[in-house]
C-alpha positions as CSV (number, residue, x, y, z in Angstrom):
1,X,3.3,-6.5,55.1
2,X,2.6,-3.8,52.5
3,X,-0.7,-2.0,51.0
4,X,-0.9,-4.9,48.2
5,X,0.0,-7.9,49.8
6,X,1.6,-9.7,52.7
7,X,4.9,-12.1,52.2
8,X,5.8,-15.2,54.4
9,X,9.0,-16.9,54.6
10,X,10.8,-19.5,56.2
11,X,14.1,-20.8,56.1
12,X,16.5,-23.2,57.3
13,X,20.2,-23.5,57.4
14,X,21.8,-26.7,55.4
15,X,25.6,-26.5,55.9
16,X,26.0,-23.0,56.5
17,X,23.8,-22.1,53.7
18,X,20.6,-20.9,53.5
19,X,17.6,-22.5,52.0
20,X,13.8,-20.7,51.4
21,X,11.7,-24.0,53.1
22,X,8.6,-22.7,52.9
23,X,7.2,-19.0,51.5
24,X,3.3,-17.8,50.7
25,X,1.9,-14.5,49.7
26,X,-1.4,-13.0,50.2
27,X,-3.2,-10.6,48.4
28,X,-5.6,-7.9,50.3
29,X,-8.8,-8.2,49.3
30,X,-9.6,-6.5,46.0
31,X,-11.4,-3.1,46.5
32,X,-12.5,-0.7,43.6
33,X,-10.0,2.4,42.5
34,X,-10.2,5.9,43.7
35,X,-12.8,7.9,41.8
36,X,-11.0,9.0,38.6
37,X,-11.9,12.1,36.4
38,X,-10.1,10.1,33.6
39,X,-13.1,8.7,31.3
40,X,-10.2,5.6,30.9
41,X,-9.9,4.4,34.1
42,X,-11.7,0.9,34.2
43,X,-13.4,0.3,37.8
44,X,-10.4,-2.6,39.7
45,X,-12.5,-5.5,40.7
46,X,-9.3,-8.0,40.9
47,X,-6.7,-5.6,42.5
48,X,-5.9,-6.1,46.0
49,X,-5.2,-3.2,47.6
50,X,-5.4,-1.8,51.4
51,X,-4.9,2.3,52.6
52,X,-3.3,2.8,56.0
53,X,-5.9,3.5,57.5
54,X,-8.0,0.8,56.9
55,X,-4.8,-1.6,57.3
56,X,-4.7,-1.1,61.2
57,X,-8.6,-1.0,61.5
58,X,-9.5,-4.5,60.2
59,X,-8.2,-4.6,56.5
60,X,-5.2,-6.6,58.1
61,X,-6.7,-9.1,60.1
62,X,-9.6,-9.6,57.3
63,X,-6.3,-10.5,54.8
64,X,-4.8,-13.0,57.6
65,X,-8.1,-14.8,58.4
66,X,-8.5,-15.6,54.7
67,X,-6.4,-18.9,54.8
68,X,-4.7,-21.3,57.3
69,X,-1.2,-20.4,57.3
70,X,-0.1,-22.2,60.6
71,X,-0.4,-25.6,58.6
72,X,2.1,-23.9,55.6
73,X,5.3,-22.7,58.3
74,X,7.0,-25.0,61.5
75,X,6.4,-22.9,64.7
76,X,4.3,-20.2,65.6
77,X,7.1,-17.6,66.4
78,X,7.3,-15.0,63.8
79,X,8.9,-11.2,62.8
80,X,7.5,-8.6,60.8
81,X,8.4,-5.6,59.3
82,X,6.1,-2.7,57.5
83,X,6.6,-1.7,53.9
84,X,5.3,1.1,51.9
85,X,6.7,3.6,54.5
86,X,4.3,2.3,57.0
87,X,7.3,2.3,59.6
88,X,8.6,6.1,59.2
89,X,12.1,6.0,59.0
90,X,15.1,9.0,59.4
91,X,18.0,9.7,60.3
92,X,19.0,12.1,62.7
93,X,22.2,13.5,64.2
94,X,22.2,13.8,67.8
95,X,24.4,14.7,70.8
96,X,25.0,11.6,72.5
97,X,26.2,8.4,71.5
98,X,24.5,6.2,74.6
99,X,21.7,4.2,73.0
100,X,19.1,4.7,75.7
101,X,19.7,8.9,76.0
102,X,19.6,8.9,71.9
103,X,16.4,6.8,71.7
104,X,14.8,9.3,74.1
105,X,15.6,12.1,72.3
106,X,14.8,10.5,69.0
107,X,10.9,10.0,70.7
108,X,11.1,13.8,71.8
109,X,12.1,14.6,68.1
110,X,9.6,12.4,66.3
111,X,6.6,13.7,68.9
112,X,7.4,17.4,68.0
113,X,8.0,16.6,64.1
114,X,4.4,14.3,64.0
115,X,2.0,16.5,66.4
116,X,1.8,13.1,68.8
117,X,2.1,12.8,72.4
118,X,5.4,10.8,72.9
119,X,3.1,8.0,74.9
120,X,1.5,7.3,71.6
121,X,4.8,5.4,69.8
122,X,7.0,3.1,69.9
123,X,10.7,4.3,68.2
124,X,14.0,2.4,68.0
125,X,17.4,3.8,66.8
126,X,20.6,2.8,66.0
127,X,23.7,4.1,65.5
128,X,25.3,4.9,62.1
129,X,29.5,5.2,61.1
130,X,29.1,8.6,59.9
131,X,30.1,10.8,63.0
132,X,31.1,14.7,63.2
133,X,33.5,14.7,66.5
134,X,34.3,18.4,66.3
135,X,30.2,19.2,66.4
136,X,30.0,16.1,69.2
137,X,27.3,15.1,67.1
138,X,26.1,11.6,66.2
139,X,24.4,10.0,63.7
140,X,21.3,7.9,64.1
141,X,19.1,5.8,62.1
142,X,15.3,6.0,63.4
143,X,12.1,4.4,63.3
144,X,8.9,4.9,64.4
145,X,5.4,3.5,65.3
146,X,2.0,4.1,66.8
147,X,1.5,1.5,69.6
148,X,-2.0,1.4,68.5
149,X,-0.8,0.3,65.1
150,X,1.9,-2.0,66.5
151,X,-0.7,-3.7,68.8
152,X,-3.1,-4.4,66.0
153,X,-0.4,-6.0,64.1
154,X,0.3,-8.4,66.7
155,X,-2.8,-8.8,67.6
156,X,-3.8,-9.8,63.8
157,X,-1.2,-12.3,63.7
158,X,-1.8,-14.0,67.2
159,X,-5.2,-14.4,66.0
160,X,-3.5,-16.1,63.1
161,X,-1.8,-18.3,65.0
162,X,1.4,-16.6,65.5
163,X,3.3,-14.7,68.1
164,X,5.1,-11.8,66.9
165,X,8.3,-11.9,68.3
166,X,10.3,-9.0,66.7
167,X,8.8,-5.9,64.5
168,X,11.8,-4.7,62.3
169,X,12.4,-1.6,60.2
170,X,13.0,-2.4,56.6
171,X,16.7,-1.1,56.3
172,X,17.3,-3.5,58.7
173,X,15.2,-6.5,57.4
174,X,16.9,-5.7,53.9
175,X,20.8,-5.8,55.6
176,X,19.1,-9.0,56.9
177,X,18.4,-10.4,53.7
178,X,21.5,-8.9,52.2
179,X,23.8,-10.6,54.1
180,X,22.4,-14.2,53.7
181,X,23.6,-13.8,49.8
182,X,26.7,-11.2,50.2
183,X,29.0,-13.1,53.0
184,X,32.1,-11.4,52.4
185,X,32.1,-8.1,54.7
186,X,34.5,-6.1,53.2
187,X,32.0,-6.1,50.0
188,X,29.0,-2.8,50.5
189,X,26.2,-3.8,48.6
190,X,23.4,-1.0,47.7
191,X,20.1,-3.0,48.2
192,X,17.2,-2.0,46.4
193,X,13.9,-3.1,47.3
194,X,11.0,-2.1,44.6
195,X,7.2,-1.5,46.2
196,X,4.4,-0.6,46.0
197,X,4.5,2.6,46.8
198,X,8.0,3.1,46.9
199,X,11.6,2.1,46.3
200,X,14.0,2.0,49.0
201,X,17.6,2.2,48.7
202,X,19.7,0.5,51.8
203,X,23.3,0.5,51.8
204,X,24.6,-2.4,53.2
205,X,27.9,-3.4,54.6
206,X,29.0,-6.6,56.6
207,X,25.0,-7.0,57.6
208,X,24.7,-3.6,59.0
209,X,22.3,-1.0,57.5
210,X,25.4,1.9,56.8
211,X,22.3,4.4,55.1
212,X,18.6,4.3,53.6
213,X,16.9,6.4,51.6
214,X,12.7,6.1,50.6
215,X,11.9,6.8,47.2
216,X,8.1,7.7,47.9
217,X,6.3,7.7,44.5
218,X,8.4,5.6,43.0
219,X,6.9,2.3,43.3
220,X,5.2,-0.1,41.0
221,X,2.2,1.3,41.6
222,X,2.7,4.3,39.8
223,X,4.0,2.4,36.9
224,X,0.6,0.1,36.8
225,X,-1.1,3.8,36.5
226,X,0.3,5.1,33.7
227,X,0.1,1.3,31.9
228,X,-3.5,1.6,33.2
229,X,-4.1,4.7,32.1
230,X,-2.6,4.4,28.6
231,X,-4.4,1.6,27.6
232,X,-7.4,1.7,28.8
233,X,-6.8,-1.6,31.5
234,X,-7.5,-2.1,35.2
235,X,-4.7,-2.3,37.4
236,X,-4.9,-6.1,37.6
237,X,-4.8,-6.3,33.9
238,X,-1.5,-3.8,34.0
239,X,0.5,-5.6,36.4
240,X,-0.5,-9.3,34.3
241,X,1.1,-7.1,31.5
242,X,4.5,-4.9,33.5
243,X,4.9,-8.6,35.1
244,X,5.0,-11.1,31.4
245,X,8.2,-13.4,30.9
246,X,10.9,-11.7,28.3
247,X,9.9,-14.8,26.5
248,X,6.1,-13.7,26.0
249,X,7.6,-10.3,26.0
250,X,9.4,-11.1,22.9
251,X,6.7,-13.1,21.5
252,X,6.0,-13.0,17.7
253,X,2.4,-12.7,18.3
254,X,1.6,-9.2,16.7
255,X,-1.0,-8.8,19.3
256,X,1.4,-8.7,22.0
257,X,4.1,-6.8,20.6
258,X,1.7,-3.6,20.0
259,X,1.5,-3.7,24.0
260,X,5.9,-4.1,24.3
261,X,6.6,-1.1,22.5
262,X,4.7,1.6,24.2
263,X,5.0,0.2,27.6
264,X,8.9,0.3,26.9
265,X,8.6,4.1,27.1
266,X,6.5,3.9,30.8
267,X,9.5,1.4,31.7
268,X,12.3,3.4,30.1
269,X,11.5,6.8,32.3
270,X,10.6,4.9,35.2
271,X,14.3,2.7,35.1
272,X,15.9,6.4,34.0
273,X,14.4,8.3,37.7
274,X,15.1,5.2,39.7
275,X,18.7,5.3,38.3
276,X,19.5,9.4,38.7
277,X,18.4,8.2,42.4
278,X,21.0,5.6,42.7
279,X,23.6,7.8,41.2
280,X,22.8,10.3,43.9
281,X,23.1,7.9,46.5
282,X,26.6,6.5,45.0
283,X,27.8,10.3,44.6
284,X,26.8,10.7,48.2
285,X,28.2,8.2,50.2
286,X,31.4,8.1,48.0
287,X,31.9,11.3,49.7
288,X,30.9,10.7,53.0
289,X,31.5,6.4,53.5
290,X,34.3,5.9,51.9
291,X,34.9,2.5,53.9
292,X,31.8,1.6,52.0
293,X,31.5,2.9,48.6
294,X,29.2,0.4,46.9
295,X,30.5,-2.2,44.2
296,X,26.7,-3.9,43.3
297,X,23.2,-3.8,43.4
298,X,20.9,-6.4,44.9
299,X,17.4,-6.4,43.6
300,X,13.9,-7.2,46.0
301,X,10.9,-6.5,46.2
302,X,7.5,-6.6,44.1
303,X,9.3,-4.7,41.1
304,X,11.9,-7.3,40.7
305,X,9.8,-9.0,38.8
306,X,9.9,-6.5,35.9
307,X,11.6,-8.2,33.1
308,X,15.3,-7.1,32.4
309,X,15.2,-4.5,35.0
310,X,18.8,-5.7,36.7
311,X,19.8,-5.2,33.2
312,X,18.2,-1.7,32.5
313,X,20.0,-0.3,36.2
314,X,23.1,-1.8,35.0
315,X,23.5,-0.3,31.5
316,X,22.4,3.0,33.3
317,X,24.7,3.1,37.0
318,X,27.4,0.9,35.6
319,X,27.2,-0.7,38.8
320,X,26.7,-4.9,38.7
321,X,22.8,-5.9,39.4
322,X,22.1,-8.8,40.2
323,X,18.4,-10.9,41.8
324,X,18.2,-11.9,45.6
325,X,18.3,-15.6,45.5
326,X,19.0,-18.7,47.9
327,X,18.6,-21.8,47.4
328,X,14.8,-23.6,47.5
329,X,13.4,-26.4,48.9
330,X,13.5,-29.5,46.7
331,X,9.6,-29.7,47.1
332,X,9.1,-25.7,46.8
333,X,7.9,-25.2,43.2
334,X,6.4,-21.3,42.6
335,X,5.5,-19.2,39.4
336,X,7.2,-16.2,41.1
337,X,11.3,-15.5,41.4
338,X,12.3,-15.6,45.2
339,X,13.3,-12.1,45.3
340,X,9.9,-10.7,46.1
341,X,11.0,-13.2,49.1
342,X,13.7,-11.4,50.2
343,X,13.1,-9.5,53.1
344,X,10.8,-11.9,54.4
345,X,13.6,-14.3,54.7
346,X,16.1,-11.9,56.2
347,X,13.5,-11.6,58.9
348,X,13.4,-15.7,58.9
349,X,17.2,-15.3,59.8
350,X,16.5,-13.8,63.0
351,X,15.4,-17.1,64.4
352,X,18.8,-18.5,64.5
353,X,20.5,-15.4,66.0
354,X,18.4,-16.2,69.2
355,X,19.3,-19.7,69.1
């Protein structure tokens, strides 16, 4: 569930692989932009968009009530996760390794840090390789909630028609989806799931979440912006034009190719920062995970949709990129690639670990 849109899927398990059976997206109703003092900016009547705020009031349940999902999926059992940074996320290093002690200092931590009364969330954590045993200090990866915004989610589904079974950090729902396409465990895979809002890098290894960084800013919304603000378009019209085919990319209509050339500069400094920030997080866990140096990139997310970007982040890390993709249904035909699918079906997955 993100600030844009909401992703469903479902899958099944054919031989020990996995197949997408059934996936949907909805779009949040479309609201007009933020006042602008840019002359250019074009009122948004088509893009879909949602603020926090206004996602755990009604804006959630409004998007959810708009069709009749229960008839697209099997079941009414479901798991979510948050995107766009809705479920904080850190890392901490704490002195205890015992799960329940660390998770009640993590909720001390996070009340202090936020200004909240430690009745008012809900926090999980788990425990990370990296470990300093002269300090005695541990390390810890950490989420954290408002029950009042975890309620209204489940509440919004229920009324839906499904029961919410499991709420999942993204780190996690990304190793999730990770290992259904990297099954050998002695690979570490640097998953990298493009939003709205942001980009966040998980480093995965043998399913497990080893570290995860959010890239806040550097989402696709900030791309649309500049595309937006360039030419004169509304958002919707942007994203029609950051999303085209590289065939109608590399169209011969002149029309088209006056659009291709300039927004190759917006793409070109937008693939150049998202890179730097991968070759951070290479240079950093080569130092400290050496067990789990990563040898690829998995793309997800909304900005995996951008044409050539495995390409672009392999020309520039000189790691291998490659799309998150399992195998579809026969009778599942979409206009979209199934990586924007991704961590919805590593959540699917979780289904058969409680069989």
């Amino acid at each position: 569930m993100g600030c844009h849109c909401i992703h469903f899927a479902q899958v099944s398990k054919r031989e020990n692989r996995w197949q997408l059976s059934a996936i949907w997206s909805l779009e949040h109703p479309a609201s007009e932009l933020r006042e602008s003092n840019d002359p250019k900016r074009r009122t948004d009547e088509m893009f879909g968009w949602v603020a926090r705020d206004e996602m755990f009031k009604n804006g959630l349940a409004k998007t959810l009530n708009t069709e009749d999902l229960r008839s697209l999926f099997l079941g009414r059992r479901c798991a979510t996760t948050l995107t766009d940074g809705m479920i904080a996320y850190r890392e901490l290093e704490l002195p205890s390794a015992n799960p329940s002690e660390a998770n009640e200092m993590v909720r001390s931590e996070i009340a202090i840090e936020t200004d909240l009364d430690i009745e008012e969330l809900v926090t999980d954590c788990w425990d990370l390789p990296q470990c300093d045993s002269r300090a005695g200090l541990c390390s810890f990866g950490a989420v954290s909630i408002k029950k009042t915004e975890v309620s209204h989610v489940a509440s919004s589904l229920l009324k839906a028609g499904f029961e919410c079974q499991t709420m999942d950090a993204l780190p996690c729902a990304m190793a999730r989806s990770t290992a259904m396409v990297v099954t050998d465990p002695d690979t570490s895979t640097l998953a990298v799931d493009l939003g709205y809002q942001q980009a966040t890098l998980t480093l995965v290894k043998a399913g497990r979440p080893v570290l995860s960084r959010e890239l806040r800013g550097l989402g696709v919304v900030s791309l649309l912006d500049q595309i937006a603000d360039a030419f004169e378009l509304s958002r919707s019209d942007a994203q029609t034009l950051l999303f085209q085919p590289s065939s109608k990319a590399a169209n011969d209509d002149p029309g088209k190719l006056a659009f291709s050339n300039p927004i190759h500069q917006y793409l070109s400094s937008f693939f150049q920062v998202l890179a730097a920030e991968i070759d951070k997080t290479i240079q950093f866990a080569t130092r400290a995970y050496r067990f789990a140096v990563p040898s690829q990139l998995l793309m997800m997310g909304a900005g995996s949709r951008i044409c050539n970007v495995d390409r672009s982040m392999e020309d520039r890390t000189g790691l291998s990129a490659r799309f998150w993709s399992i195998d579809q249904s026969d009778s599942l035909f979409v206009d979209k690639p199934s990586s924007i699918y991704a961590v919805a079906a590593g959540l699917s997955t979780l289904a058969w670990e409680q069989m």
